[in-house]
N, C-alpha and C positions, 0 to 999 in steps of 0.2 A: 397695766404698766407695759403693754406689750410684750416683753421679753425681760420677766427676774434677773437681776445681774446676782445669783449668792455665790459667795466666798464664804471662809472662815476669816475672818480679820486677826493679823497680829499686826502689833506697831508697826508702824512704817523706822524709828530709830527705836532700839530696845532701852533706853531708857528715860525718865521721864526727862522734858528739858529743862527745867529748873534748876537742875543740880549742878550745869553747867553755868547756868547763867549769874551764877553769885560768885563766880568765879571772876569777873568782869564786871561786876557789878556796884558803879561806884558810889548810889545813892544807900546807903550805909543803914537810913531809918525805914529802905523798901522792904515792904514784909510779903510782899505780892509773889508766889509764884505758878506759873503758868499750869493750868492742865496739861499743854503740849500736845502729845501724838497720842495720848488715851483717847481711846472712842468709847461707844457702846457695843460691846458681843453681838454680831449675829449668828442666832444658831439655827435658822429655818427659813426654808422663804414662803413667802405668801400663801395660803391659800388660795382657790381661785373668789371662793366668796369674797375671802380680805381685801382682794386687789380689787375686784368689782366694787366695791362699797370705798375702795380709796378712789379710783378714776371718778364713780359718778357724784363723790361728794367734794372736787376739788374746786368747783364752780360756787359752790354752798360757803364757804370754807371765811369768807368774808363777812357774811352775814352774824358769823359768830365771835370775830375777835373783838375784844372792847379795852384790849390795852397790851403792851408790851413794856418791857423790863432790859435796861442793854448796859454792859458792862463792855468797857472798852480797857483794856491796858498794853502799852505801845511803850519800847525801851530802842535805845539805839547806843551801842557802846563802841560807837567807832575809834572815841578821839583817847580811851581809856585802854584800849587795846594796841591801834595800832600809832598813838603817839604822833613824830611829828609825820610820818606815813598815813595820817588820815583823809579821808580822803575828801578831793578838793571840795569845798561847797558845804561841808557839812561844820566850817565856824569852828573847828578847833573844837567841841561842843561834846557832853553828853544829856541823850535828850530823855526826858519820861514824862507820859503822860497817862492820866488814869481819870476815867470820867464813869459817872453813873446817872444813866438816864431811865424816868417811869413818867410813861404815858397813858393816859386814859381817858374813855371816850365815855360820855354822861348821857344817859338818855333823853337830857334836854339838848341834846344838840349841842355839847362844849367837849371840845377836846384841851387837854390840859399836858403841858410836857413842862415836865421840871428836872433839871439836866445841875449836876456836882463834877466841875471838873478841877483836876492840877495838874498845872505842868511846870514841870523842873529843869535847870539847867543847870548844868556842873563844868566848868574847867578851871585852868588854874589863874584865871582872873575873878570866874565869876559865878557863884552859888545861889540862886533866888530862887524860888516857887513861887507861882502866881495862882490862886485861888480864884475860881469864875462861878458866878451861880448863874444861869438862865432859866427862866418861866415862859410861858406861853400858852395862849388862851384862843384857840379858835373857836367862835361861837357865831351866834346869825340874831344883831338887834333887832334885825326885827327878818320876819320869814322870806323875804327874797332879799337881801344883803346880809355879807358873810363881812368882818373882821376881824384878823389875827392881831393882839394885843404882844408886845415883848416886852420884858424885865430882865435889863442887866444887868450884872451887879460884878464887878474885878476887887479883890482881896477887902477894903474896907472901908472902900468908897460908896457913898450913900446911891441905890439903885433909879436906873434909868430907867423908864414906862416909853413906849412909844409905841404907836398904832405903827407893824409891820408892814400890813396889806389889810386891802377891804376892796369890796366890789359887788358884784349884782350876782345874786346865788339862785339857779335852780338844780335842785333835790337830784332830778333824774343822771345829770352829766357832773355837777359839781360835790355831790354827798362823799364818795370815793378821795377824792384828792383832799378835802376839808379836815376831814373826819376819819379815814379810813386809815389802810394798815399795809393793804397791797399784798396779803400775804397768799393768795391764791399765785398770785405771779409768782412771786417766792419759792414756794412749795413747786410749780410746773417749771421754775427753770432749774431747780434742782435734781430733777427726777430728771430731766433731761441731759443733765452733764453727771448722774450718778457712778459711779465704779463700781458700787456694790450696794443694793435693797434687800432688805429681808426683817425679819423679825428677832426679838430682842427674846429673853426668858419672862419678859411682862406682858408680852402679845402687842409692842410699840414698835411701830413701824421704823427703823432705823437707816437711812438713806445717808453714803458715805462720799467724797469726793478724796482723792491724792493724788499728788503729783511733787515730782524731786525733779530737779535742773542742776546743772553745775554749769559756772560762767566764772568768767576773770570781771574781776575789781579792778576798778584803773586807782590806783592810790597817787600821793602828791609825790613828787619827787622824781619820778616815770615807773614808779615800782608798781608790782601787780601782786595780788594774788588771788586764789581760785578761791569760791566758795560754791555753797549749797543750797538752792531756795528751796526750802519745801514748804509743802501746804498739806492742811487735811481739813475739810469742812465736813460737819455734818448736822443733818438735823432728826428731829426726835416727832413720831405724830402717836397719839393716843387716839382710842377707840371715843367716840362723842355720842351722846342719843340727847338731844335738843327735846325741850318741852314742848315747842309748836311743831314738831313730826317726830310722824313713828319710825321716820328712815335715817339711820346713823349715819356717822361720815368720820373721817379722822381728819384732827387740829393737830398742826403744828404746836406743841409746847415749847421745844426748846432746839437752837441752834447754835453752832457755834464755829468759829475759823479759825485756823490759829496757824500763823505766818513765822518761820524763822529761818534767819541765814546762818550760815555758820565757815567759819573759814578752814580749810580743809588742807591749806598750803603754808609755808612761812614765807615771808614776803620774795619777791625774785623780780628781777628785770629783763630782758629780753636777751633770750640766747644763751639766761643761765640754766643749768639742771634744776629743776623744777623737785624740792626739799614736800613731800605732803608730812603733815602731822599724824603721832599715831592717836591722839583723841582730836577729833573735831572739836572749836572754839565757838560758842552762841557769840553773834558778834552785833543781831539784833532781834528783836522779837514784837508781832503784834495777833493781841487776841481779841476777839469778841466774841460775847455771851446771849446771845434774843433769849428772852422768855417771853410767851403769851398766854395772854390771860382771856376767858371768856364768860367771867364775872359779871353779874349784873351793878354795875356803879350808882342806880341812881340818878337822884338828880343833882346838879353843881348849883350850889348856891353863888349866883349872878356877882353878888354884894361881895365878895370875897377877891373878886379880880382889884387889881388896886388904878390908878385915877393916873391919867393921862400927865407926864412928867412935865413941869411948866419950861419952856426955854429960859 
């Protein structure tokens, strides 16, 4: 890793963001709350052996994922907050969305994504959720052509089959994009924008990213006010010893981002005294969760993808 970045981590806000967020919160049956700014403890850095064994197994690191796990949950409480000050473009609107995606790669050559999403809207016209299921089947009919099958399906309407894509497959240049997971990139762009690496109390490699902004909000009306963008990513790798060598390496298990503004001011316009709040307001929020897996799956039974949807 060339140069350890260790710190002690404490939150970037001291406490968690959820608690503010129900505060603004106008979807009423949302039971979601965020992890927020909690990380994992680093309480050590690297050995030299740990870091040798993480750089020479970041290349390897592909060879071993055969599926991931992603939880997306995204809220935006602009028009519930700042009323008719919301701000232009966002429809008067409160927006949430929450999806759960699991992918898996088959040892016959099929990758499979089956994706659960809703999303909601709330003002004082209009309250709907739309429910989405999508499927998808990358597989290779025959050993040099590849087609992606899709299945869509919106709240209770009978689902759509459509051949996505297809084309002419070889192994060496196309196996990666078909089939794979990309988590090597993953993993080296992370380490490269890390704030802080080290080790957890389980011997798990724990790699941290943060960063805070404060910017003004153009709101409708000509009104302004300042908020907070923070970010804190991080991801999680466990120690691996693979059955076809005796040389370990560390996977990626698990990562995560977690995005939220929060307004810091009470609204103002140009030239006025600038009123900050004494509690910062969550005014919107987006998380994601990766988990990886490097489970052996098997083979996908062919006969299970469903039959091309008639026009």
């Amino acid at each position: 890793m060339r140069n350890n970045k260790f710190i002690y981590i404490l939150p970037l806000i001291g406490v968690l963001a959820g608690c503010s967020v129900t505060d603004f919160n106008p979807f009423q049956e949302d039971k979601y709350v965020p992890v927020g700014f909690q990380t994992e403890s680093i309480i050590r850095d690297l050995t030299d052996d740990e870091d040798d064994i993480f750089e020479a197994g970041i290349t390897r690191i592909g060879d071993y994922i055969t599926g991931t796990q992603e939880i997306v949950e995204m809220r935006e409480y602009y028009s519930s907050y700042f009323g008719v000050y919301a701000p232009d473009g966002v429809n008067d609107i409160d927006y949430s969305v929450s999806s759960l995606t699991d992918i898996k790669t088959y040892q016959n050559n099929v990758k499979v994504i089956s994706q659960n999403a809703s999303e909601s809207v709330l003002n004082d016209y209009l309250d709907y959720t739309n429910e989405y299921v999508l499927k998808q089947w990358n597989y290779l009919p025959t050993p040099a052509t590849y087609e992606v099958r899709r299945s869509t399906q919106i709240n209770d309407e009978e689902a759509e089959v459509v051949t996505f894509a297809e084309g002419e497959y070889v192994e060496a240049t196309d196996y990666n994009n078909i089939f794979g997971y990309s988590a090597a990139s993953y993993v080296t762009s992370f380490e490269g924008a890390a704030t802080a690496i080290g080790m957890n109390a389980g011997d798990e490699i724990i790699m941290l990213i943060r960063t805070s902004t404060f910017n003004v909000l153009n709101l409708a009306r000509n009104g302004f006010v300042r908020v907070s963008n923070s970010i804190v990513k991080e991801i999680k790798l466990a120690l691996y010893e693979p059955e076809d060598s005796d040389i370990p390496l560390y996977l990626p298990i698990q990562a995560r981002e977690y995005i939220e503004q929060r307004a810091v001011s009470e609204i103002y316009h140009t030239n006025e005294v600038i009123n900050y709040l004494d509690t910062p307001i969550v005014i919107g929020f987006h998380e994601v969760i990766n988990k990886w897996s490097s489970a052996n799956n098997g083979d996908y039974d062919l006969e299970a993808m469903p039959e091309i949807t008639e026009d």
